[in-house]
C-alpha positions in Angstrom: 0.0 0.0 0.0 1.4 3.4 -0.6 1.8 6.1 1.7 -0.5 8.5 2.8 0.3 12.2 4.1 -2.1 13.5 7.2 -3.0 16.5 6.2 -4.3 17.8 9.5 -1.7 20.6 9.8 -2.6 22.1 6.1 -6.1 22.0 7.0 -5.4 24.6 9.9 -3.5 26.7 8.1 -5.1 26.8 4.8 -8.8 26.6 5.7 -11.1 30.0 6.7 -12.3 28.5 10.2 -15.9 29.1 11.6 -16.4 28.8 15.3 -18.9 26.6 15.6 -20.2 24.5 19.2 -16.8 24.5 20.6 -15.0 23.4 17.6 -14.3 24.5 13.8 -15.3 23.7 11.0 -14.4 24.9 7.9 -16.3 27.9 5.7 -17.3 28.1 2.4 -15.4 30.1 -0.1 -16.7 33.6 -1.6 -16.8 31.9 -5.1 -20.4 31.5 -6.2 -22.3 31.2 -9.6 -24.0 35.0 -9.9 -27.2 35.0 -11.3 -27.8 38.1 -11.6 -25.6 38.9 -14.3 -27.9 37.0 -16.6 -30.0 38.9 -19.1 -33.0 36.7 -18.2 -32.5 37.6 -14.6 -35.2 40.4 -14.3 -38.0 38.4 -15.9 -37.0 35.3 -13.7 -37.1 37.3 -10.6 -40.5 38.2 -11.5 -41.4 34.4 -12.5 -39.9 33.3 -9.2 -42.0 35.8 -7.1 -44.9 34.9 -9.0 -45.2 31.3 -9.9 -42.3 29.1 -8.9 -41.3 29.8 -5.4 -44.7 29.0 -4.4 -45.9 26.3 -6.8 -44.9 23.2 -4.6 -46.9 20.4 -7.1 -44.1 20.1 -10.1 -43.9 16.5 -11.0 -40.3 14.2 -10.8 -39.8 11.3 -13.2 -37.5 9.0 -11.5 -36.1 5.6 -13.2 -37.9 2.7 -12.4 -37.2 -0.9 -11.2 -35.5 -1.4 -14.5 -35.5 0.5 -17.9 -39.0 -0.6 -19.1 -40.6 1.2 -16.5 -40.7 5.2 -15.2 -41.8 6.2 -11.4 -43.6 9.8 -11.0 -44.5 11.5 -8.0 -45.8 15.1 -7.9 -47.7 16.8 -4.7 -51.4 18.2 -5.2 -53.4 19.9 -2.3 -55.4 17.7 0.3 -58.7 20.5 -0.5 -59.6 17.7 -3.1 -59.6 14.2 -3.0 -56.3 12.5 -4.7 -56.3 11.5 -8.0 -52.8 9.6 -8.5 -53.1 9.0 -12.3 -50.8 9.3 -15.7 -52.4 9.0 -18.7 -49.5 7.7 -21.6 -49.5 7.5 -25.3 -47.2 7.7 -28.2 -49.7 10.6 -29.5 -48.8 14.1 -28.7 -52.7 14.5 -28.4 -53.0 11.7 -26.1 -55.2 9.4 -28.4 -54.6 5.7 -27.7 -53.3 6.5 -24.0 -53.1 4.0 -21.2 -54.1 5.1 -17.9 -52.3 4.0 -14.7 -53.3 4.6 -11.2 -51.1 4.8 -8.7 -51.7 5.8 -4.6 -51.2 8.8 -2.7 -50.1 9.2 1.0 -50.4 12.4 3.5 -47.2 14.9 2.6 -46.2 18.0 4.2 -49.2 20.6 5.4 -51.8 21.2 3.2 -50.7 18.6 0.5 -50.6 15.2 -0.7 -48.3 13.3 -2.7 -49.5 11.2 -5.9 -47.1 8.5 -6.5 -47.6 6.1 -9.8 -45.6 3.9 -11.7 -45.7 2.9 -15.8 -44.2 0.3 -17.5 -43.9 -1.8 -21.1 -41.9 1.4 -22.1 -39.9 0.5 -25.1 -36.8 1.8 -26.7 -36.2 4.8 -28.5 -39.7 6.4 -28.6 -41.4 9.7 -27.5 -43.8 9.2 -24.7 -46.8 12.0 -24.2 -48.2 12.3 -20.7 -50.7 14.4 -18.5 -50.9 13.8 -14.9 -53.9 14.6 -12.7 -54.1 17.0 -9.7 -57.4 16.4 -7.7 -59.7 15.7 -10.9 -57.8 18.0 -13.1 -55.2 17.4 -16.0 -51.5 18.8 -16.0 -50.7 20.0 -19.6 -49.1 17.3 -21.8 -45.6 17.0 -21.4 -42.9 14.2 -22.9 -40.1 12.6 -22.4 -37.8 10.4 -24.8 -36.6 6.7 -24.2 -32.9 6.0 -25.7 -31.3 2.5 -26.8 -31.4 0.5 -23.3 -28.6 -1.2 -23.9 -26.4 1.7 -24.9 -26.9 4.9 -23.3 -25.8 8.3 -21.7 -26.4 9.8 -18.3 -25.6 13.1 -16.7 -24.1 13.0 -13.0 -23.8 15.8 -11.5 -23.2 16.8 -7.6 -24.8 19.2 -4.7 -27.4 21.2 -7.0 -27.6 22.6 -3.2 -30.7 24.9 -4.2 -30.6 27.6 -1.5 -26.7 27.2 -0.3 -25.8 30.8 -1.5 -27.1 32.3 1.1 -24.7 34.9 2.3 -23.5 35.6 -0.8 -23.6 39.3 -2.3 -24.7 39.5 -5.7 -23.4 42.3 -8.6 -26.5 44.1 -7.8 -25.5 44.4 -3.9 -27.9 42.1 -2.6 -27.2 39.8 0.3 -28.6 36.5 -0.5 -30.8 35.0 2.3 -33.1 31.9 3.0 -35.6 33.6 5.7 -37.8 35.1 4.0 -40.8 33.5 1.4 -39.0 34.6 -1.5 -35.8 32.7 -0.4 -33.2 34.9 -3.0 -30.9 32.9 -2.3 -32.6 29.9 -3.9 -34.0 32.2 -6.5 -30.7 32.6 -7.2 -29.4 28.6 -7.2 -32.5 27.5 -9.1 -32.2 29.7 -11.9 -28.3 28.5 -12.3 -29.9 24.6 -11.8 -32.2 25.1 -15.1 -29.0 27.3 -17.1 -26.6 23.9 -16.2 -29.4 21.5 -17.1 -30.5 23.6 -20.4 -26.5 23.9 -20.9 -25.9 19.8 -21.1 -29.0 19.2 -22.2 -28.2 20.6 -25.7 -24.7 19.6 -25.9 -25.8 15.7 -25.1 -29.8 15.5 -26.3 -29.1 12.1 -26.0 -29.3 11.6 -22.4 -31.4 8.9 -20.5 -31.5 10.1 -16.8 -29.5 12.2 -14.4 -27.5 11.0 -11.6 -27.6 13.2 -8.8 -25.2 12.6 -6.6 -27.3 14.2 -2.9 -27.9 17.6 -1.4 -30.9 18.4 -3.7 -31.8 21.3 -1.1 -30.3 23.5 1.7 -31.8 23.7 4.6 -31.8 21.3 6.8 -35.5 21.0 8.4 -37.4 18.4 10.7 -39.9 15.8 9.5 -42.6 17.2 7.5 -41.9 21.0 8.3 -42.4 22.7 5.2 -39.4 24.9 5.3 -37.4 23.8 2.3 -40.3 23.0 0.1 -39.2 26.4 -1.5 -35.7 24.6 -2.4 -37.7 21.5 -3.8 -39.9 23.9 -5.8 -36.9 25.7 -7.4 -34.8 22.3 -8.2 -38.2 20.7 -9.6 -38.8 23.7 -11.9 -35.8 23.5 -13.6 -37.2 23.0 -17.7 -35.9 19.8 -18.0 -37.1 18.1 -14.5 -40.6 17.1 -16.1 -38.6 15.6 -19.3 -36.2 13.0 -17.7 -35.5 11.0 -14.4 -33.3 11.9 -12.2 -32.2 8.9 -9.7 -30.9 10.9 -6.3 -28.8 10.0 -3.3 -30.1 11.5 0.3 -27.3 14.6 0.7 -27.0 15.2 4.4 -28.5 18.7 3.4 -31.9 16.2 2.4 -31.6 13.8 5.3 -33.5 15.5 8.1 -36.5 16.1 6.1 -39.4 13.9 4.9 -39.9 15.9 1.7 -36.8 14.1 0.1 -39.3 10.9 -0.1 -42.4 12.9 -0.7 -41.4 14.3 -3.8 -39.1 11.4 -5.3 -40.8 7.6 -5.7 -37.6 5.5 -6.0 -37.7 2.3 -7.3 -36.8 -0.9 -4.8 -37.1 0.7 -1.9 -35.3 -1.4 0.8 -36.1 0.1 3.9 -32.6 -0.3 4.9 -30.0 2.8 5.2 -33.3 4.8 6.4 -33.1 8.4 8.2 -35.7 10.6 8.1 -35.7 11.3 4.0 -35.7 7.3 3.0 -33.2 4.7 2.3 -31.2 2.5 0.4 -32.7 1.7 -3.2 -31.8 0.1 -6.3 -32.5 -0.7 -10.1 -31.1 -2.1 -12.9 -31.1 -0.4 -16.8 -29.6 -2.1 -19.7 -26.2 -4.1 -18.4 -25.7 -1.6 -15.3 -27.2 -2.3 -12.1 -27.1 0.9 -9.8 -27.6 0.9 -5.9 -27.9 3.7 -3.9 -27.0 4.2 -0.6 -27.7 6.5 2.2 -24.7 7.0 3.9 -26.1 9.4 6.1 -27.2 6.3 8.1 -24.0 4.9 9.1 -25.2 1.3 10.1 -23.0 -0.4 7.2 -24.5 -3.8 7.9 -27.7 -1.8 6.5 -26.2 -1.4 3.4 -24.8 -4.7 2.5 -28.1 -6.2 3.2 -29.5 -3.5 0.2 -26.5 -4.2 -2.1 -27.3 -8.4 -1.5 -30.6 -7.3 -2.4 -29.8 -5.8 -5.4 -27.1 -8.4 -6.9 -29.4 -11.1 -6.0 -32.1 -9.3 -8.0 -29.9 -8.6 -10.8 -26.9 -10.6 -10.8 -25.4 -10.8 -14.7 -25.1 -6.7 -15.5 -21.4 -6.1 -16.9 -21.8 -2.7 -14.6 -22.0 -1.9 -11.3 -22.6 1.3 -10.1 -23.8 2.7 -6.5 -24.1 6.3 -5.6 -23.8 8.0 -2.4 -23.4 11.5 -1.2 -20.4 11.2 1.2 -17.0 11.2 -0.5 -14.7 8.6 0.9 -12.6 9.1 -1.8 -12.7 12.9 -2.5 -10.0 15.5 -2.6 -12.2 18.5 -0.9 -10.9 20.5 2.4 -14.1 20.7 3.9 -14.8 16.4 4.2 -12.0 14.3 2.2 -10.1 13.7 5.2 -12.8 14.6 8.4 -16.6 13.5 7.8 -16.4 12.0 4.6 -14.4 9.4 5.3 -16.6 7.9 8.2 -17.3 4.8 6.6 -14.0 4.5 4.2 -13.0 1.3 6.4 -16.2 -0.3 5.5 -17.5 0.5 2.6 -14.0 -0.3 0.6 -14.3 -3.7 1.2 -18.0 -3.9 0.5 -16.8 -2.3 -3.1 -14.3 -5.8 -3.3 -16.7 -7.9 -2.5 -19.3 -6.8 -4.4 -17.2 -6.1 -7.5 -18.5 -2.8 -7.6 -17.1 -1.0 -10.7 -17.8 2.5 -9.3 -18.5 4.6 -6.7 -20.0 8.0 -7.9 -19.8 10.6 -4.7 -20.7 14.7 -4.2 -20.5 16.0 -0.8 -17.4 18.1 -1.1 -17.8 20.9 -3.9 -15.1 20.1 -5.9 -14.0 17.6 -8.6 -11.6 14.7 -8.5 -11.2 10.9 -10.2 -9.4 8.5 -8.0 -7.1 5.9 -9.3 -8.5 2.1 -9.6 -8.7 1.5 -5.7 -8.9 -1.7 -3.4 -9.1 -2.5 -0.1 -6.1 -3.5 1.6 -7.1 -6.7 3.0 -6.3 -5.9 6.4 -8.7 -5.1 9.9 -9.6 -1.7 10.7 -11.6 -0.2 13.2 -15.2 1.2 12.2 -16.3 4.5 13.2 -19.2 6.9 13.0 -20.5 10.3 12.5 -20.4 12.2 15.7 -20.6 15.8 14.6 -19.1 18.1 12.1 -15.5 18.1 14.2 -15.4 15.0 16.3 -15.5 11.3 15.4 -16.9 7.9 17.4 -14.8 4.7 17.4 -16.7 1.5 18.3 -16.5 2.2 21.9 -17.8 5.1 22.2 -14.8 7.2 22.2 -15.1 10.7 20.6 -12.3 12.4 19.1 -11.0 15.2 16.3 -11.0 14.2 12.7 -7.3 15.4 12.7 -6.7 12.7 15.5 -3.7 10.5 14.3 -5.4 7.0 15.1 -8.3 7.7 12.9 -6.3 9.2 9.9 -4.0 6.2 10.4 -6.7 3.3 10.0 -8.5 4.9 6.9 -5.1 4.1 4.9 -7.1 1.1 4.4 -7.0 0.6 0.8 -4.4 0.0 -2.1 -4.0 1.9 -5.5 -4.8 -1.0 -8.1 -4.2 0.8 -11.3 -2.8 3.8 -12.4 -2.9 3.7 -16.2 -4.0 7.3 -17.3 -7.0 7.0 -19.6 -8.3 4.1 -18.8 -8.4 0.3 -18.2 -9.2 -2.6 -19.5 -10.5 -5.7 -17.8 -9.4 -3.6 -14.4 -9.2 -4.8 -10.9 -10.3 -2.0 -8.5 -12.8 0.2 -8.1 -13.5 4.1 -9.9 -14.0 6.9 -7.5 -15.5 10.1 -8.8 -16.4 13.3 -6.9 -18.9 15.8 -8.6 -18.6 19.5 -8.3 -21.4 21.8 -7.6 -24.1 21.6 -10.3 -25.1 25.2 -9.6 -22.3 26.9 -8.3 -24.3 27.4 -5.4 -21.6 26.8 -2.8 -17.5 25.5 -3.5 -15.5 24.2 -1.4 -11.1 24.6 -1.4 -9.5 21.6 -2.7 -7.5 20.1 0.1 -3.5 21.6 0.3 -2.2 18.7 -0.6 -3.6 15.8 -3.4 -3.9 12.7 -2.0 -1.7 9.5 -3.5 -5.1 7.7 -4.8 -6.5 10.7 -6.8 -5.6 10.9 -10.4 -7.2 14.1 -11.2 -8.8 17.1 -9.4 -10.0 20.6 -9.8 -11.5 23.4 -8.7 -12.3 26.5 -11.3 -15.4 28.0 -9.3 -17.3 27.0 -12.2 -20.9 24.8 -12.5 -19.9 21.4 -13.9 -21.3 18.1 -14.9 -20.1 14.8 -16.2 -21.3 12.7 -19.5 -21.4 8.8 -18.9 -21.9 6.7 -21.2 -22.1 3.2 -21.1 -22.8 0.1 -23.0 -21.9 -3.8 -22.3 -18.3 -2.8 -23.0 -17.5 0.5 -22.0 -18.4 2.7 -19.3 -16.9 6.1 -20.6 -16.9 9.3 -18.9 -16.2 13.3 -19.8 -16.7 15.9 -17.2 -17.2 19.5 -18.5 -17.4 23.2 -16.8 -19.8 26.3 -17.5 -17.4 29.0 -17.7 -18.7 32.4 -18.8 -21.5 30.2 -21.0 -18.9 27.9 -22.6 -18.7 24.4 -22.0 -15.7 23.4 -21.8 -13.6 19.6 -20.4 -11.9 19.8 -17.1 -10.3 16.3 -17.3 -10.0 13.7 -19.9 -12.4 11.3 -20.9 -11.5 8.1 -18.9 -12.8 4.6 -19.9 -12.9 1.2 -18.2 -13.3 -1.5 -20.6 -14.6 -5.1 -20.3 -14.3 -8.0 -22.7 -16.3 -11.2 -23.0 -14.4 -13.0 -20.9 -14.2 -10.6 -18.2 -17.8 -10.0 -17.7 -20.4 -11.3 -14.8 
């Protein structure tokens, strides 16, 4: 195994510092995406104040148990009775449609949430759908099936609607979360739709978005309806009622039952639960993805879902599971403190599992690891404590910086470091996303850690293009800079050939 530095002396010196319960914890940076220099801003503003920020009942698709079917949930008001129901045809005026019912369940205050799922979807064909809000029909809207067995995704990390608060815009204004316009989420949303339009019409050719947790911002109990705001704004984005987004629970989404409300994942487990849901899974074309809540640290949890889903669907070429926590990142704020909680399990779950990759946000910047394993050796398990102090086994708590802990996460080995990509690899692909919106960035940590092959951090929106067939999984990630799209890393590729394959 190779060496790793501790970094705990860099992080003190290089990181703004935030007193916070006795402790530190590290700020984020002044670097922001600035909506209001947009020429659109002025009519969005007027949009957002009038419409979006208080239109709570936009509709997600999310992909279903496997890529012949499509899950929708969308909230209507409890003033009428529920009328969970998508009408679906191939005919943009609806003739020959199917109708299928779903249920609906009590949501936050005042509202409901309609939850139905279709299927027999085929390949390659333009779907026309209305869905129904107490009696009454949305307008038609569509979304577009691709080749199943060869297809593109966007990932992206921490949309975060909401997390600039604090910022100062060019027009003076102090973004803020308190009030019912929430400007500071005006502000995130409005970049969310500008990086979705953006990659949208570089890659028309996408299936479903990855997003890799923290949805929202503020963290609020059970069903309080205090970041329904946020949800609104990421839900409105133009492309949200167009194509399925699979999440992971950000710990920015965990506290708060509106995560599960508004999003009706497929193969739900039950496992991995906090308040916002759990572990879930599904398969499309030859990838089966699992995601994890890491926010429950209960590890045993999450085997049992990833069992689940490899038992369910044992012969994909791919595996891929998401979580929000960055065990392998190269941020200041968590690569080396809270988001390597559960490196000493998880790593060896990734081995035994053959799990090709772990996609990962959390952190606000952008890095690749190399191919990594674990190291085959016992280390002791910890968990989440707070945002400064660690818990061992027995109960002990301690700093993230404490020597013992940084010493047992050097728990894996560095399998492969051919630049490009691999073929028939051993190991497992880390990636970390970078903020979606540009609503909050983080410093990358001093110094780059021996298992990451790439990192960056422009202060720029970004978002990666995977593509993958029963071959090749392939992936490009890209940054909005002044409206130009441009590659921040090269396109890496693992490669599988017949004999190789599950």
């Amino acid at each position: 195994m190779k060496s790793r530095k501790n970094y705990a002396a860099a992080f003190i010196l290089a990181a703004v510092t935030t007193a916070l319960a006795g402790g530190y914890v590290y700020a984020a940076t002044e670097h922001f995406s600035d909506s209001t220099t947009d020429q659109a801003w002025d009519a969005w503003t007027q949009k957002w104040e009038g419409e979006v920020s208080r239109d709570y009942e936009k509709i997600a698709l999310t992909p279903g148990a496997d890529e012949s079917k499509l899950n929708f949930a969308w909230y209507s008001k409890t003033d009428g009775a529920a009328t969970p129901r998508i009408e679906l045809s191939k005919n943009s005026d609806l003739s020959q449609s199917v109708t299928y019912n779903g249920n609906a369940i009590q949501a936050v205050e005042g509202y409901q949430s309609n939850r139905v799922i279709v299927d027999s979807l085929s390949e390659n064909t333009t779907y026309y759908y209305r869905y129904f809000k107490n009696g009454q029909p949305s307008k038609t809207a569509s979304f577009k099936t691709h080749n199943f067995n060869s297809y593109s995704m966007l990932y992206v990390g921490d949309p975060q609607i909401g997390a600039s608060k604090g910022q100062t815009t060019s027009r003076g204004d102090k973004l803020e979360n308190k009030s019912e316009i929430n400007t500071a989420a005006r502000n995130d949303a409005f970049s969310w739709n500008k990086t979705l339009n953006t990659a949208m019409n570089a890659n028309p050719d996408i299936s479903f978005i990855l997003s890799a947790g923290d949805q929202i911002n503020k963290n609020v109990e059970g069903r309080d309806l205090g970041n329904e705001t946020e949800y609104a704004g990421f839900l409105n984005a133009d492309w949200m009622k167009s194509i399925p987004v699979s999440t992971s629970i950000g710990n920015h989404d965990s506290t708060n039952e509106s995560y599960s409300l508004h999003f009706n994942n497929p193969n739900d487990t039950q496992l991995g639960k906090t308040t916002a849901g759990g572990d879930y899974f599904y398969k499309y074309g030859p990838a089966l993805y699992v995601v994890l809540n890491t926010n429950n640290y209960n590890c045993a949890e999450h085997e049992q879902a990833i069992r689940q889903a490899v038992e369910a669907y044992p012969k994909t070429t791919w595996r891929i599971v998401m979580i929000h926590q960055d065990i392998y990142g190269s941020g200041l704020d968590h690569s080396d403190s809270d988001g390597i909680v559960l490196r000493t399990q998880l790593t060896p779950l990734m081995d035994k599992y053959d799990v090709d990759v772990v996609l990962q946000g959390h952190d606000h910047t952008y890095s690749r690891s190399y191919l990594l394993k674990s190291d085959s050796k016992t280390h002791s398990n910890y968990n989440f404590y707070d945002w400064d102090n660690v818990k061992d086994e027995a109960g002990n708590v301690f700093p993230y910086t404490d020597a013992a802990y940084q010493a047992q996460n050097n728990c894996y080995t560095i399998a492969n470091t051919m630049p490009g990509g691999v073929t028939n690899g051993d190991g497992t692909l880390y990636m970390e996303a970078n903020s979606a919106t540009g609503s909050k960035f983080y410093e990358l940590i001093p110094g780059k850690q021996d298992y990451i092959a790439a990192r960056s951090q422009n202060w720029n929106p970004t978002y990666s293009v995977i593509r993958i067939n029963s071959n090749t999984f392939a992936i490009d990630t890209y940054e909005i800079a002044g409206g130009k799209v441009q590659k921040i890393d090269d396109t890496y590729e693992l490669k599988k050939t017949n004999a190789s394959r599950r």
